[in-house]
N, C-alpha and C positions, 0 to 999 in steps of 0.2 A: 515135874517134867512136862512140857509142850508138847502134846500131840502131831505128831506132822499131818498134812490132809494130804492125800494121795494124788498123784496126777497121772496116772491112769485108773482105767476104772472096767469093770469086765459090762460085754451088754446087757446083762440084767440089770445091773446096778445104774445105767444109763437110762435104760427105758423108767425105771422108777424114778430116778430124779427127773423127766421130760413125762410122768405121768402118760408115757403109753406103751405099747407093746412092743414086745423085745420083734415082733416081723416088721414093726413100723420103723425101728430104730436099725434092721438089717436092711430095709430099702434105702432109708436115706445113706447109710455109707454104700450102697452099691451105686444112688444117684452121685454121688461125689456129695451131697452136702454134711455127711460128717466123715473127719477123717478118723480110719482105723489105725492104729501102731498093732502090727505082728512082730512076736517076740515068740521063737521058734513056733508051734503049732498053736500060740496062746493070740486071740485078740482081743483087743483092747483098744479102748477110745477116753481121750485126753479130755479129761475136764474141761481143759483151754478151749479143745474145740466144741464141747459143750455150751461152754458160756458165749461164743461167736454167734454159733447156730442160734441162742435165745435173741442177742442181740440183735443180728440181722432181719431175723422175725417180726422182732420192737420196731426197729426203725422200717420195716416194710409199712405193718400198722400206722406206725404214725404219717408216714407219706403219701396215705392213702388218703383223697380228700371223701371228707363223708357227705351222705345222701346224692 
């Protein structure tokens, strides 16, 4: 049987996969740059937009000319 991977995720579980703190990962969804899913008093943040957030990051880095 195939494991499903979850597409939401609570914010602990967020901040460990982005390697920081669950206040770092409450400001970015308060900045809008991660979006939260509420599911009655439960929040939770999507994988999907997990993987955006990295990317958008990446390609900041790289568009960045260096020295």
């Amino acid at each position: 049987m195939t494991a499903i991977e979850p597409l939401l995720i609570t914010i602990p579980e967020a901040a460990s996969a982005l390697a920081l703190c669950e206040r770092t990962v409450r400001k970015l969804i308060r900045r809008g740059e991660l979006t939260q899913v509420s599911i009655g008093r439960s929040v939770r943040i999507s994988t999907r937009s997990l993987e955006q957030f990295v990317a958008a990051r990446e390609s900041q880095n790289t568009e960045t000319p260096a020295g």
